[in-house]
PLY file of the C-alpha trace (Angstrom):
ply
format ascii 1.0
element vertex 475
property float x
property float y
property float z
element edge 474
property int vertex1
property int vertex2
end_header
3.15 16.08 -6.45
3.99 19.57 -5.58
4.79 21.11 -8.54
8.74 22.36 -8.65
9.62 25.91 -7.91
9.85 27.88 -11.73
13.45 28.48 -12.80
14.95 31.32 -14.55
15.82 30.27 -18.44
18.78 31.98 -18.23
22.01 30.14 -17.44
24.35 31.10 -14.83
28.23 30.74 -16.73
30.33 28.55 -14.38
32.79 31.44 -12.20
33.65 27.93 -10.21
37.03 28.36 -8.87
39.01 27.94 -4.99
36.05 27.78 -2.32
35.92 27.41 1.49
34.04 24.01 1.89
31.29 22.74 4.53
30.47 18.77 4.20
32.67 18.49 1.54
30.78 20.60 -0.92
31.29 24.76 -1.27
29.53 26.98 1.69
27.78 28.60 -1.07
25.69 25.61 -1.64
24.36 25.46 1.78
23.45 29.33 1.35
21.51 28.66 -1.50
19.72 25.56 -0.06
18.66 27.57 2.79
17.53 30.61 0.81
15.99 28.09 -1.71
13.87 26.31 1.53
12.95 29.07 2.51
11.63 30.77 -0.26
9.38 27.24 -1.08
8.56 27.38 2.64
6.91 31.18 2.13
5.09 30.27 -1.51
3.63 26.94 -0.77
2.41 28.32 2.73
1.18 30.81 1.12
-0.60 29.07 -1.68
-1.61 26.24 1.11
-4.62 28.62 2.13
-4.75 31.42 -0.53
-8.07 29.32 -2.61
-9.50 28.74 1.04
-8.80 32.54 2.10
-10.27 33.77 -1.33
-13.83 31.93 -1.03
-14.06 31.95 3.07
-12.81 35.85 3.86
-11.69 38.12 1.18
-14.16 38.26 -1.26
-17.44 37.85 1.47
-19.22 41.08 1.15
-18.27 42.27 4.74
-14.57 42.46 3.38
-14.41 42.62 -0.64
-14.90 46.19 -0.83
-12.27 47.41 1.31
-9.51 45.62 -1.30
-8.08 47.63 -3.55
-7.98 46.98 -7.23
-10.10 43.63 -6.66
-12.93 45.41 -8.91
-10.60 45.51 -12.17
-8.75 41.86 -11.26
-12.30 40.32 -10.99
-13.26 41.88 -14.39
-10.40 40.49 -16.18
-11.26 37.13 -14.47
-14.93 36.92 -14.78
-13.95 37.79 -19.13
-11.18 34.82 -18.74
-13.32 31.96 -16.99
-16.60 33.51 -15.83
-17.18 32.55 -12.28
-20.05 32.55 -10.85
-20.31 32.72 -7.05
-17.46 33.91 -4.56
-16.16 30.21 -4.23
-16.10 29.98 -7.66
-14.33 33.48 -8.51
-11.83 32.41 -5.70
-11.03 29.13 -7.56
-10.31 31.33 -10.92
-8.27 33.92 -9.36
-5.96 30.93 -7.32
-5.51 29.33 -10.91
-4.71 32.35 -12.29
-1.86 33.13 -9.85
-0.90 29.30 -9.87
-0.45 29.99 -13.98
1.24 33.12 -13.70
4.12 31.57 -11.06
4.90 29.55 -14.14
5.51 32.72 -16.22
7.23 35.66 -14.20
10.63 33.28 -14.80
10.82 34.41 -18.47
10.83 38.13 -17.77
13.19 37.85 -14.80
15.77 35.54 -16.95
15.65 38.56 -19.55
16.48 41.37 -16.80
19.33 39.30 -14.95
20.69 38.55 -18.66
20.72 41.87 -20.38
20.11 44.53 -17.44
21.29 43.59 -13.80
23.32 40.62 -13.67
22.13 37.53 -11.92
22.84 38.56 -8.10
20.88 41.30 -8.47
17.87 40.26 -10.13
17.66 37.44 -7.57
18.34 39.61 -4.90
16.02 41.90 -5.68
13.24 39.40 -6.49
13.72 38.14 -2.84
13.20 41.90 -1.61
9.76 42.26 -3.83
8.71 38.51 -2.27
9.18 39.34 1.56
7.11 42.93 0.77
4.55 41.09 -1.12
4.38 38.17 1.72
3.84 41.03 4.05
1.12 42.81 2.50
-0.91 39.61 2.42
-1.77 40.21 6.12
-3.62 43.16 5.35
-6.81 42.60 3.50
-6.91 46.24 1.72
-3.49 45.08 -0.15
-4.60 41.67 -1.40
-3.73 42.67 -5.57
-1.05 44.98 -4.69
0.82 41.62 -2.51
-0.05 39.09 -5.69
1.89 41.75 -8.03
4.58 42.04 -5.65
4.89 37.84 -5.29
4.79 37.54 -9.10
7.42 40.13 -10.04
9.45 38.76 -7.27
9.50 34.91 -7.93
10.08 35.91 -11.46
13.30 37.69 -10.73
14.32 34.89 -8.11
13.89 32.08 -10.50
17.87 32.11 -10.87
18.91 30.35 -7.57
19.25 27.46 -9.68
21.68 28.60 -11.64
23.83 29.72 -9.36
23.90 26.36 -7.98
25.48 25.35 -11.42
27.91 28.28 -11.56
29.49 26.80 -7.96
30.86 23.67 -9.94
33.48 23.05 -12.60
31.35 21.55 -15.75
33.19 17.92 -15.04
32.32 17.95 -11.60
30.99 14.86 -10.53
29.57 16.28 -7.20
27.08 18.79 -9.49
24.37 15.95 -9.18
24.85 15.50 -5.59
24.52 19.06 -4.88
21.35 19.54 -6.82
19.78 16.50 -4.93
20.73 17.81 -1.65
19.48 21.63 -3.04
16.10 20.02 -3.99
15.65 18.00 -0.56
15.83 21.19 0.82
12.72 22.56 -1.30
10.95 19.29 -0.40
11.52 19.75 3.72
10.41 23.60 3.12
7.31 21.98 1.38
6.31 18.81 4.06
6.55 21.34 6.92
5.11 24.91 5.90
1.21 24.12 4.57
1.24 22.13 8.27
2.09 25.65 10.14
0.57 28.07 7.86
-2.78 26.31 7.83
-2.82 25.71 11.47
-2.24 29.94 12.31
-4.93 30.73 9.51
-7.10 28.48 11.25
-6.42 31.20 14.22
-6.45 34.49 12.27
-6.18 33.81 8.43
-3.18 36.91 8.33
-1.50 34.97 10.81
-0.97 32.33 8.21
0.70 34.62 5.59
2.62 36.67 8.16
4.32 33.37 8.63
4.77 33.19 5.24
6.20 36.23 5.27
8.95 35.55 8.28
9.99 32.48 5.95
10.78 35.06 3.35
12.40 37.34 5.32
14.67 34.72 6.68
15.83 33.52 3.47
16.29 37.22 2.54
18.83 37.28 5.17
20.52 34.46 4.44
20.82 35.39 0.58
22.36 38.73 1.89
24.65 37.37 4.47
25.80 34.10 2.18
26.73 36.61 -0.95
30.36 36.58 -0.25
30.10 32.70 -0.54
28.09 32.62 -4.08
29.35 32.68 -7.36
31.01 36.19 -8.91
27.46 37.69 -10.76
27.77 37.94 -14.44
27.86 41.05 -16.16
25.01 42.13 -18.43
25.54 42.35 -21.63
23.49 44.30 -24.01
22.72 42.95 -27.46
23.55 46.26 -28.60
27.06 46.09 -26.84
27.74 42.20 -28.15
30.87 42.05 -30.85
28.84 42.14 -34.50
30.18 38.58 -35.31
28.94 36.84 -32.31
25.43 38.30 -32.97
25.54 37.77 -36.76
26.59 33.90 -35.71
25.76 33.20 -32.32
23.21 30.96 -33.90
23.90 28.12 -35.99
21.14 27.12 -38.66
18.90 24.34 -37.52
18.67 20.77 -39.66
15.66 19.55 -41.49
15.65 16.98 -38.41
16.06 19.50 -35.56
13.28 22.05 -37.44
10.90 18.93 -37.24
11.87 18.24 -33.73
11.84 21.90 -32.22
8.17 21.56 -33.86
6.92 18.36 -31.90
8.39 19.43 -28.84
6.76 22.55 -28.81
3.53 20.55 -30.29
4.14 18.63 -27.05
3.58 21.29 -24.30
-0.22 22.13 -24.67
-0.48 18.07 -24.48
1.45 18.27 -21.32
-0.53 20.88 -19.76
-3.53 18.78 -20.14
-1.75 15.62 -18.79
-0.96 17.62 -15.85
-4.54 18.72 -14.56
-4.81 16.56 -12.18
-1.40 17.40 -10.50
-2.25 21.10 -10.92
-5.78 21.24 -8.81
-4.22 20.32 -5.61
-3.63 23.96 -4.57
-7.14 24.95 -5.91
-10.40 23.11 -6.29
-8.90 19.74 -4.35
-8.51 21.60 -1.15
-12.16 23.73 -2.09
-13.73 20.33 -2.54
-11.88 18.14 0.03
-13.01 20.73 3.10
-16.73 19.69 2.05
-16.40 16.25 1.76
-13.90 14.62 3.47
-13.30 13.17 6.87
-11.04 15.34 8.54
-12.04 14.08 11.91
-8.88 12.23 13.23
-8.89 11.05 17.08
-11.02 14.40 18.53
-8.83 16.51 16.06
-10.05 18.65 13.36
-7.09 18.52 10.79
-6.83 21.45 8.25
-7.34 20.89 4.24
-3.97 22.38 3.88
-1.97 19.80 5.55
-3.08 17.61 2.66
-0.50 19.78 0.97
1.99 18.71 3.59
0.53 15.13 3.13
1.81 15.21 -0.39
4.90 16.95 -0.20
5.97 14.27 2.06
4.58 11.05 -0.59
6.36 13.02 -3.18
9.60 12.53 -2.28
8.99 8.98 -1.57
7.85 8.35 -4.92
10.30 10.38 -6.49
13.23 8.15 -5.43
11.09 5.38 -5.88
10.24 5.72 -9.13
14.35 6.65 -9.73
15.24 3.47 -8.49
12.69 1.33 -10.20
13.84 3.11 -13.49
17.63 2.14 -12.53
16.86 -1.64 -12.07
14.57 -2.10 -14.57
17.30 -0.80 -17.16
19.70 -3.55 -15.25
17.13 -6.08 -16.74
15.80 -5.03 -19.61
15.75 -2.48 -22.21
15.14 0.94 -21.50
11.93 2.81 -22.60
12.33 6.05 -24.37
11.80 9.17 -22.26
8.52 9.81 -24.21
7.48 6.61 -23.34
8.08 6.93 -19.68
6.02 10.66 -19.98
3.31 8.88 -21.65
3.16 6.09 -19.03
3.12 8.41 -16.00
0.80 10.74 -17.61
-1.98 7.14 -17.74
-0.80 6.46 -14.16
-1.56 9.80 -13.15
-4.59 9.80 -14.69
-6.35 6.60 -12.08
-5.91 9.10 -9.41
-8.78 11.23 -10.02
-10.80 8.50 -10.40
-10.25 7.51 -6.50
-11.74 10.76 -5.31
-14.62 9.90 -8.30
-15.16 6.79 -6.40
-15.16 7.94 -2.93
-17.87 10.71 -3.76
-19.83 7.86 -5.65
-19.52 5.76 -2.67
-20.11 8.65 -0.44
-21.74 11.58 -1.86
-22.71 13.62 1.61
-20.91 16.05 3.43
-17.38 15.01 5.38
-18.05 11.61 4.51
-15.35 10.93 2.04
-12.72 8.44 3.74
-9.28 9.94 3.84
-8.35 6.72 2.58
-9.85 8.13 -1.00
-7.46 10.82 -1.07
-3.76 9.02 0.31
-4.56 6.53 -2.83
-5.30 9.97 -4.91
-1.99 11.43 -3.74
0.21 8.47 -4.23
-1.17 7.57 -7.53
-0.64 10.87 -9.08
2.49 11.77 -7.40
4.07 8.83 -9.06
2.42 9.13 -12.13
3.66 13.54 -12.08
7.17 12.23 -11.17
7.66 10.40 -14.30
5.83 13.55 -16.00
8.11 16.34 -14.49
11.49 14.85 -13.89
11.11 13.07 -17.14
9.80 14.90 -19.10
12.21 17.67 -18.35
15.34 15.07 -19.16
13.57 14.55 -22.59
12.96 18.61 -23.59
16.93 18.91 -22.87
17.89 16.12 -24.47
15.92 16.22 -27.63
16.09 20.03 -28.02
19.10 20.80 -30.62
22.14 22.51 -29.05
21.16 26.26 -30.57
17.63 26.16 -28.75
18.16 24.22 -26.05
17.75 26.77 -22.55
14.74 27.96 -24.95
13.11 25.45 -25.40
13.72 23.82 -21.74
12.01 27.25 -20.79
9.12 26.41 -22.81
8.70 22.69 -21.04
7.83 24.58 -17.84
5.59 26.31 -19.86
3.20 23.94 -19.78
2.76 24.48 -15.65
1.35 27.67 -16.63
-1.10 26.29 -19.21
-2.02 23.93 -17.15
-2.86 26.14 -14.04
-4.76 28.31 -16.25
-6.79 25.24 -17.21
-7.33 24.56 -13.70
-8.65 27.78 -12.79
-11.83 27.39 -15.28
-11.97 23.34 -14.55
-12.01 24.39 -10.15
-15.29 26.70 -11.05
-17.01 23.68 -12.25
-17.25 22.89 -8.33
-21.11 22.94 -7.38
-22.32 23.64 -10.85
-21.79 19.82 -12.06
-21.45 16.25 -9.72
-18.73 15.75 -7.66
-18.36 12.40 -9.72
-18.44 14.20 -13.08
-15.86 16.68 -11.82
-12.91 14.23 -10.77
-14.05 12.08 -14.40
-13.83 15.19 -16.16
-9.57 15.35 -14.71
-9.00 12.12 -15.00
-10.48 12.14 -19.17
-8.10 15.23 -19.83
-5.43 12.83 -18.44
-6.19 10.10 -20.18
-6.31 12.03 -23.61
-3.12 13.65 -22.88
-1.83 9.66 -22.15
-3.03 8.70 -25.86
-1.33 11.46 -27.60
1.98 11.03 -25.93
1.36 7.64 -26.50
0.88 8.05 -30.31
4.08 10.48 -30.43
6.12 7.51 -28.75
5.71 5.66 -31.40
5.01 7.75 -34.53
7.81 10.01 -33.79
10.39 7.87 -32.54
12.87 9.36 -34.87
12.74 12.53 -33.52
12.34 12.20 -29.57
14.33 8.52 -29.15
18.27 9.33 -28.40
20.07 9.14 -32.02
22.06 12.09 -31.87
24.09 13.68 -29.41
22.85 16.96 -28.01
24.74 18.70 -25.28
21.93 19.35 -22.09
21.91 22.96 -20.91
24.02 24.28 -17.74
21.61 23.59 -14.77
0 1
1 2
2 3
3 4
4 5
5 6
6 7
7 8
8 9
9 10
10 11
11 12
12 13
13 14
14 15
15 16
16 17
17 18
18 19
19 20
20 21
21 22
22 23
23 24
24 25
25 26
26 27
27 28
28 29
29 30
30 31
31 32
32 33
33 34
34 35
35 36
36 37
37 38
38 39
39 40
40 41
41 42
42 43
43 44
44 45
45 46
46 47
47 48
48 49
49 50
50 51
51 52
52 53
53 54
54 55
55 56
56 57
57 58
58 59
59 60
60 61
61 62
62 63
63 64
64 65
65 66
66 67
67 68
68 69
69 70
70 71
71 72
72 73
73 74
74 75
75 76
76 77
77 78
78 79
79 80
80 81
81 82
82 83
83 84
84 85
85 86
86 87
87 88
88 89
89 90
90 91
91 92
92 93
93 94
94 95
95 96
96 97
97 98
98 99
99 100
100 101
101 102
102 103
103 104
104 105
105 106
106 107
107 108
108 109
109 110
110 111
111 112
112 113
113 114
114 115
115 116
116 117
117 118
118 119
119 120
120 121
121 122
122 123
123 124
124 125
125 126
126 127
127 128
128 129
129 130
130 131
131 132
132 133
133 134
134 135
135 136
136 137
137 138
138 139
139 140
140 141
141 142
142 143
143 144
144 145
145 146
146 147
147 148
148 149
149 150
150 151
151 152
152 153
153 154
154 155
155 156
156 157
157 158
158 159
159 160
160 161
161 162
162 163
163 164
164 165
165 166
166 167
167 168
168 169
169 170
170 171
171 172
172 173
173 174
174 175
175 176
176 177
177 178
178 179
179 180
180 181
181 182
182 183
183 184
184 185
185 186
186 187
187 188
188 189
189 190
190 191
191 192
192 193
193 194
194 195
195 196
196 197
197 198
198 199
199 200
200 201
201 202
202 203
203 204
204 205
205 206
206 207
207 208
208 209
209 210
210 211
211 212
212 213
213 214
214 215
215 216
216 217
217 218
218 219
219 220
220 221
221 222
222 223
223 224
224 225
225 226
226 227
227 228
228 229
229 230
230 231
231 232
232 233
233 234
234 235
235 236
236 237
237 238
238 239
239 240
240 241
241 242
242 243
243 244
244 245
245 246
246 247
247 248
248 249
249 250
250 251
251 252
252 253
253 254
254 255
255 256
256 257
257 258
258 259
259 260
260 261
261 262
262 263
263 264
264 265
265 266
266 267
267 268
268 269
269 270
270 271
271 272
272 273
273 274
274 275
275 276
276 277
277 278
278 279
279 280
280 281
281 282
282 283
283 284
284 285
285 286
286 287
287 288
288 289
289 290
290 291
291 292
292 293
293 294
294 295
295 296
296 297
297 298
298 299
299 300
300 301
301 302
302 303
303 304
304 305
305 306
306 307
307 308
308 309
309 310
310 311
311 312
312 313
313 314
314 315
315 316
316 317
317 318
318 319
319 320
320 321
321 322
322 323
323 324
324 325
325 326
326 327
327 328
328 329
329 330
330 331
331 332
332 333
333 334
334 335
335 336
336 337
337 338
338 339
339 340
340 341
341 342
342 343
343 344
344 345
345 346
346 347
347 348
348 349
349 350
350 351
351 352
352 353
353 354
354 355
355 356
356 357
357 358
358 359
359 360
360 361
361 362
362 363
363 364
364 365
365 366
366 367
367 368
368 369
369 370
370 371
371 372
372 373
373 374
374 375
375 376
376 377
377 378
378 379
379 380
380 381
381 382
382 383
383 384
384 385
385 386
386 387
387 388
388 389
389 390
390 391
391 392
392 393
393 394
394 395
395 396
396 397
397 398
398 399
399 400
400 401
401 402
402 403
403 404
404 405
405 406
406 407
407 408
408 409
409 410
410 411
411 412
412 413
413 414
414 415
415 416
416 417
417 418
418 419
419 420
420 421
421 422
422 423
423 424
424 425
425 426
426 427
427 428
428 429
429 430
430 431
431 432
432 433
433 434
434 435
435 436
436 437
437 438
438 439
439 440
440 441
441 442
442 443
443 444
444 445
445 446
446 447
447 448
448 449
449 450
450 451
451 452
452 453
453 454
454 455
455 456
456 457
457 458
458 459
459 460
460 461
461 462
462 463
463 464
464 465
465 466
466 467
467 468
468 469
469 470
470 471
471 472
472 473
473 474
C-alpha cells in the first residue's frame, strides 16, 4: 500500500464558522483536496523513478561528478549502511529520503506552532517543494532538490489540519470530508507513477519536470483557494504563554497511562519492522522487479513504476474492503481489539513477500518472473498494511492519554521513518544474497513483528483494549 502522505503533529484549532458551500461541504475543502492531490501527485511521481534514476543515470561515472554535494551525502551513507556498488548506494540513498519524508513533519509542526502560523508554514513548504521538484531536472542540483523536498513536505504536513479547522467539532460531515480529502491523494497516486515513469522512460528530467508542474499547480491552487481556508492561527511563543497555562497546561499522568505511554512507544520500533515489506516498494521492489519480471504485455514494454500505479489503485480497493469486512464482522460477532487487528494484518502482510520468494524460486532467470507473482504480492500486503496503518493509527489515538495524545500520534508515524531507514540497508542486500533469501529475509521481519504484537494483544490487554475513555486528537 502506498504509504500515507506525513502529517504535521500540530493541530489546527477549529476557526469553523459561516462558509460559501460547493456539494454541500465548504469550498475550502475542495481547495485543499486539490492542493493535497496534487502535492501526492508530485512526491509519488517523483519517488516512482528516483531508486531507478539513482542506479541507471546519476551516480554512473559519466554523470556523478558533475553533482554537487553527492561526495559528502555518499559519505554519510556509505558510514550509515555501506553500499557497495552504484545500484546498491542508490537503494541506500532512496531509503534514506523515504525515512526522512517521515521526519521533516515534526520540525514543520514546531515552526507553524510557535513561529509562523499554520498558513504560512504550509504555504511556504509548498514554495520550497515546487523549487526542489524543479531542480530535480538538472543533474548538477540532485542534493540541493532532496533538501529543498524535505524542508518543504515538512512544513506542508499541515493540510490536514486545516481540513479539521473547516468543521465545527460535532460535525457529522468531518468524516465524509476526510474520505473524500484522502480519495483525492489516492487518484493523485493511481495516475502520476503511470505518467512520470512513461516521460523518464523518454528523458529521465522529463519525469520530474512533471513532477514539478504537479507542484506548481497545487501551489496555485493553495494561493488562489486562501480566502476559502480556515483564519491561520497565531503563533504563540512559550515565552509569551500566561505563566499558569504553562505551569499547568499538563496534567500529571496515572500509574496506568505512564505504563501505557511506555508500550506504545515500546510498540513503534515493532511496527517499523512489521512494515518492511510495505516500505520496499519505492526502493529495492522496483530495483529487483526491472530484472526479473515479465514486463512484456501484448508488444508493450510496461515501466517498473507503474507497479506503483498498480498498487495505488489495489489499495484503495482493499482499504474499503477491509472497512467493510471489519463493519460486518462486528454485526456478528465480537469485535477484536485494535492491537489485535495490527497484529493480524502485520501476519497477513507478511505472506506477501513470500509470493515474490516463490516466483524467483520458480523462476530464477532474468524477466521471467510472472506478473502474476507480484498482483498476489500487492494485494496481500496492501490488505495486510491497511489493517497496519489505518488501524494502527485508531489505536495510538485512542490508547494515548488525553495530555500526550497529538505526541504520541506523532510518534506512530514515526515508525514510517524507521522503517524506511531499515529498508535502505535491507534494498543493498540486492545481488549480494539470493533473490529467494532476500524476499524470506522481509517476510521473517514481518513475521517477528506479527508475534510480538501478537504477545502484546494478549499480555497487555489492560493497557491497549478500550477501558477508559480518552478523547482522540483534532484531525
Amino acid at each position: 500500500m502506498t504509504e500515507i502522505l506525513p502529517a504535521s503533529p500540530v493541530v489546527e484549532p477549529s476557526s469553523a464558522g459561516k462558509q460559501r458551500e460547493l456539494w454541500g461541504h465548504p469550498i475550502g475543502l475542495w481547495v485543499l483536496t486539490l492542493t493535497e492531490g496534487w502535492v501526492g501527485f508530485s512526491l509519488y511521481g517523483m519517488q516512482a523513478i528516483l531508486a531507478l534514476y539513482l542506479t541507471d543515470h546519476l551516480l554512473q561515472p559519466a554523470h556523478s561528478g558533475a553533482v554537487v554535494g553527492l561526495g559528502p551525502l555518499e559519505a554519510f551513507v556509505s558510514a550509515l549502511y555501506a553500499p557497495v556498488g552504484p545500484r546498491a548506494m542508490g537503494a541506500a540513498i532512496t531509503g534514506l529520503f523515504l525515512a526522512l519524508i517521515y521526519a521533516t513533519p515534526l520540525l514543520g509542526g514546531f515552526l507553524a506552532d510557535r513561529v509562523l502560523g499554520q498558513t504560512r508554514t504550509i504555504l511556504l513548504g509548498a514554495i520550497l517543494m515546487t523549487a526542489g521538484h524543479f531542480l530535480m531536472s538538472f543533474d548538477w542540483s540532485f542534493v540541493l532538490a532532496l533538501g529543498f523536498l524535505l524542508a518543504g513536505l515538512g512544513m506542508a504536513g499541515g493540510l490536514r489540519a486545516q481540513v479539521g479547522a473547516l468543521y465545527e467539532l460535532g460535525d457529522r460531515r468531518r468524516s465524509d470530508a476526510y474520505q473524500i480529502y484522502m480519495m483525492g491523494l489516492q487518484i493523485a497516486v493511481i495516475v502520476s507513477p503511470v505518467l512520470c515513469a512513461s516521460l523518464a522512460q523518454i528523458e529521465w528530467h522529463w519525469g520530474f519536470l512533471a513532477a514539478g508542474l504537479g507542484m506548481l499547480i497545487g501551489l496555485v491552487v493553495y494561493l488562489v483557494g486562501r480566502r476559502w481556508l480556515p483564519a491561520p492561527a497565531v503563533a504563540v511563543r512559550r515565552s509569551e504563554a500566561p505563566a499558569a497555562a504553562t505551569k499547568h497546561a499538563r496534567p500529571a499522568l496515572t500509574s496506568q497511562e505512564k505504563k501505557t505511554t511506555l508500550l506504545l512507544l515500546a510498540l513503534v520500533p515493532v511496527l517499523a519492522v512489521g512494515a518492511v515489506p510495505n516500505s520496499e516498494i519505492f526502493d529495492g521492489y522496483l530495483l529487483w522487479g526491472r530484472e526479473h519480471f515479465q514486463l512484456h504485455l501484448l508488444g508493450y514494454e510496461m515501466p517498473v513504476s507503474d507497479l506503483i500505479s498498480l498498487d495505488g489503485f489495489i489499495s484503495t480497493l482493499c482499504a474499503v474492503l477491509v472497512l467493510w469486512f471489519w463493519k460486518a464482522y462486528a454485526r456478528r460477532r465480537p469485535d477484536l481489539s485494535e492491537i489485535s487487528k495490527v497484529a493480524l494484518g502485520t501476519f497477513i502482510a507478511a505472506f506477501g513477500p513470500l509470493m515474490l520468494a516463490l516466483g524467483s524460486w520458480i523462476s530464477p532467470g532474468p524477466h521471467e518472473v510472472s506478473l502474476f507473482w507480484g498482483l498476489a504480492f500487492h494485494i496481500i500486503n496492501d490488505i495486510g498494511f491497511s489493517m497496519n496503518y489505518a488501524i494502527g493509527m485508531a489505536l495510538f489515538s485512542r490508547a494515548a492519554p488525553v495530555s500526550l495524545n497529538t505526541i504520541l500520534v506523532a510518534c506512530f508515524s514515526l515508525h514510517l521513518f524507521l522503517s524506511n531507514l531499515l529498508i535502505g540497508k535491507l534494498a543493498t542486500l540486492l545481488g549480494r544474497i539470493s533473490d529467494v533469501s532476500f524476499w524470506l529475509l522481509h517476510s521473517g521481519a514481518a513475521l517477528v513483528a506479527a508475534a510480538i504484537l501478537g504477545f502484546c494483544a494478549v499480555r497487555f490487554r489492560d493497557l491497549l483494549v478500550p477501558g477508559k475513555e480518552t478523547a482522540p486528537p483534532v484531525p
